[in-house]
C-alpha positions, 0 to 999 in steps of 0.5 A: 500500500502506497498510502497509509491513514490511521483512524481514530474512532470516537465514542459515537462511533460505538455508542450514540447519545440514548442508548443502553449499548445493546450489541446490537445497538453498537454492531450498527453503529460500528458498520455505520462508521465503517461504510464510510471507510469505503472511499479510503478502501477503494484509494487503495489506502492501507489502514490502521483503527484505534478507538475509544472504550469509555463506556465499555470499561466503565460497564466491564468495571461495573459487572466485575464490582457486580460480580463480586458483590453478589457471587464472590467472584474476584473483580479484575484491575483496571488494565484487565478491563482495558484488555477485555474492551480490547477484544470485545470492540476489535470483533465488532469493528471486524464484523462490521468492516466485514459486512461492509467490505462484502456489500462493495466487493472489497477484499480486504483481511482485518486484523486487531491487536490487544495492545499494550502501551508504555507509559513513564512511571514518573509521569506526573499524571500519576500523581494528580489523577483527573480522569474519571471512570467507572459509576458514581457513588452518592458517598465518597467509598473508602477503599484506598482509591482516588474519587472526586466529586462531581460539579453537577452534583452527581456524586463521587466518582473515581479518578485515575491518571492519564499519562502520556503515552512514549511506546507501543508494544508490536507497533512495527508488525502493525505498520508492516501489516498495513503496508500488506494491505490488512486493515489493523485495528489496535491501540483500542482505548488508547492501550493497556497502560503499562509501566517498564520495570527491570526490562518487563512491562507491568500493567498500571491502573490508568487510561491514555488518550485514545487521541494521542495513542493513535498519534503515537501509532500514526507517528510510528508507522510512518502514516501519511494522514491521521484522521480524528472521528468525531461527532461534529464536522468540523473544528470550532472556535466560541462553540455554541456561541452567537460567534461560532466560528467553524475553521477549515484549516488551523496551524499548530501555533494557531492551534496552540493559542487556542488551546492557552485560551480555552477555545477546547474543552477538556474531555472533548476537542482538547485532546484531539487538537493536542493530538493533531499537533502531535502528529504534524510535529512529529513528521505527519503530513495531513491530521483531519478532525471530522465526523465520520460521514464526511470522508467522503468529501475531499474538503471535510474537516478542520486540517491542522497544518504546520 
């Protein structure tokens, strides 16, 4: 393959605004997002998926805390769980570009990797944890973990770090395999969070960005683009102001200035921004930040440029 593109998909890609997550309700969400890979298929492009698992973790890590509660049955820590969303997401977006593949006549295998991604140790993420997980709680649990109450007054909910992801497991078999034109779906969730101690990988209560991860892959296996699906066609300054201002293209110093000034919420389009100024500075040619339905047109997206 000449041309090599990694996607990252985004959360509604999965699960829409509504749904109790049904399988079949994430099956057609999943086949939905893939139909649009299409255009990029018949490019002749080699492809690599990351994805989002924030729902699915959050209710693996609900059953597990269900499970021992009612039957005894030991709860798995959170790299586990991160391992599970791995597997489970990866054969949904199988099946999904399978069925998809089938109804244009493409031929294409697709392939996913349960994916473990390094982190620092050191990173100071660890020791200021933000990243909310798992159910809430109407009083704070004490059970050694870290939990934070909510501004909307929805309760107590735990925290965990998110730290800046430096490796991946395999990323070179991922790069070589997509070249082959395999479709390779990895990275899921952002990674299993891992830490190297003495020369061994140890998994660490954690969730890296999947925005980022999907850089570091893109970054590591020589992609051309990096795509970012969301659910908004575009990239805007003063969101859902009377001056919402949609933006076509956007440089990296542009970009950075936008961040300093809050113009990205936290959770949302700041992390794909901070993503897509990753992948240029890092020798990327083209990030794309749009929904899913628009890859078909030529100009979608907000382009983050040099």
């Amino acid at each position: 393959m000449e041309k090599l593109a990694v996607l990252a998909f985004g959360g509604n890609a999965l699960l829409r605004s509504g749904q109790k997550g049904t399988f079949e309700e994430q099956l057609r969400n999943v086949e939905a997002t893939c139909e649009n890979l299409v255009p990029l298929l018949k490019q002749g492009y080699g492809i690599i998926i990351g994805h989002g698992n924030g729902p699915q973790v959050g209710n693996g890590l609900l059953r597990h805390q269900a499970g021992e509660q009612a039957f005894g049955l030991p709860a798995q820590p959170m790299d586990f769980c991160g391992a599970e969303t791995q597997g489970s997401i990866a054969y949904l977006i199988e099946t999904g570009l399978d069925r998809v593949m089938a109804r244009h006549g493409i031929s294409r295998k697709v392939l996913s990797l349960v994916t473990r991604v390094e982190v620092r140790a050191d990173d100071p993420m660890f020791r200021n944890p933000t990243k909310p997980v798992g159910p809430y709680y109407a009083q704070k649990p004490e059970d050694g973990c870290v939990y934070k109450e909510d501004p909307k007054g929805r309760g107590w909910r735990k925290v965990v770090a998110s730290p800046v992801p430096v490796g991946i497991e395999n990323v070179d078999l991922v790069g070589r395999l997509a070249a082959e034109g395999y479709i390779v779906v990895t990275v899921g969730g952002g990674g299993i969070p891992v830490v190297r101690e003495g020369g061994v990988l140890r998994g660490v209560e954690a969730v890296i960005d999947k925005d980022l991860a999907s850089a570091l892959c893109a970054v590591k296996t020589g992609a051309q683009e990096f795509y970012i699906l969301t659910d908004v066609p575009k990239v805007y300054i003063n969101f859902r102001q009377a001056d919402e201002k949609a933006l076509d293209t956007l440089t990296v110093a542009q970009a950075k200035e936008y961040l300093r000034a809050g113009q990205f919420a936290e959770g949302s389009m700041a992390p794909k921004v901070r993503a897509g100024i990753f992948f240029i500075e890092n020798g990327g040619k083209t990030c794309i930040i749009t929904e899913a339905g628009e890859l078909s047109n030529p100009s979608c997206g907000t382009r983050i440029i040099q």
